[in-house]
N, C-alpha and C positions, 0 to 999 in steps of 0.2 A: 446453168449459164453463169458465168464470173460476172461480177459487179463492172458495168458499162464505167470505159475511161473519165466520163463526164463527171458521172456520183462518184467516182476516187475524188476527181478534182474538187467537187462540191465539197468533200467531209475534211480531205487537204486544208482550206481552206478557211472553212466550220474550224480544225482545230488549231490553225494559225491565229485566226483572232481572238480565239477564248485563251491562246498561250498555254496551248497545251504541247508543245513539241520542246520539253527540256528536256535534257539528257536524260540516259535509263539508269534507272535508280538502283540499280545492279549494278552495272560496269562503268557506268560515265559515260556510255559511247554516243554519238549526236545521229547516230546511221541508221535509219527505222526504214522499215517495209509494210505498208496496208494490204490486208490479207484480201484474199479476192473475193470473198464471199462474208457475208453476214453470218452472225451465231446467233443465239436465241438463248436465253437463261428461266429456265420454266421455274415459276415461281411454287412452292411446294408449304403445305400450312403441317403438312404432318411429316415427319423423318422417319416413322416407319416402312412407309410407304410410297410408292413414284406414281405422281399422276401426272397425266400426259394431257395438251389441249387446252391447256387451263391458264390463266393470266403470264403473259408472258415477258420479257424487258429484249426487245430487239438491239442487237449492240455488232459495232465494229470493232477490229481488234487490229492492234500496232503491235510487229514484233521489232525487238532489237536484232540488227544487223550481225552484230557481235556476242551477243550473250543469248538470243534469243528470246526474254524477257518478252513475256504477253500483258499488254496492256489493252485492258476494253474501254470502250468510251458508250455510252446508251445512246442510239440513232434519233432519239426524239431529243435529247439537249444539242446535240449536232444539227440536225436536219426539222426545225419542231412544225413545218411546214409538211414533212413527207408522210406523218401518222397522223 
């Protein structure tokens, strides 16, 4: 199920006040899109290896309109109410 219009608005918001909406550091362009679903970045102690289920960083991701440039932002400095 895509992230409810609400929580867009909520992290919109979350990253309006911390000043995180400048331009993409790629192309200059000011035209971003919040993707509709949360990512996850499993944190890993060994590079041999994939371990799965283990300490993880919840994150939102901003694409550029223009260049497509992905930017993550971590749900818990956005939202530090929602974890």
């Amino acid at each position: 199920m895509p992230m409810s219009q609400d929580k867009k608005n909520q992290i919109n918001d979350a990253l309006q006040t911390k000043g995180a909406l400048r331009p993409c550091e790629r192309c200059g362009s000011g035209n971003f899109s919040l993707l509709d679903d949360f990512v996850r970045f499993d944190l890993q102690s060994d590079l041999q290896s994939v371990s799965l289920g283990g300490p993880a960083v919840p994150a939102v991701s901003i694409a550029c309109n223009n260049c497509g440039n992905l930017t993550f932002f971590a749900v818990k400095s956005l939202l530090p109410n929602e974890f």
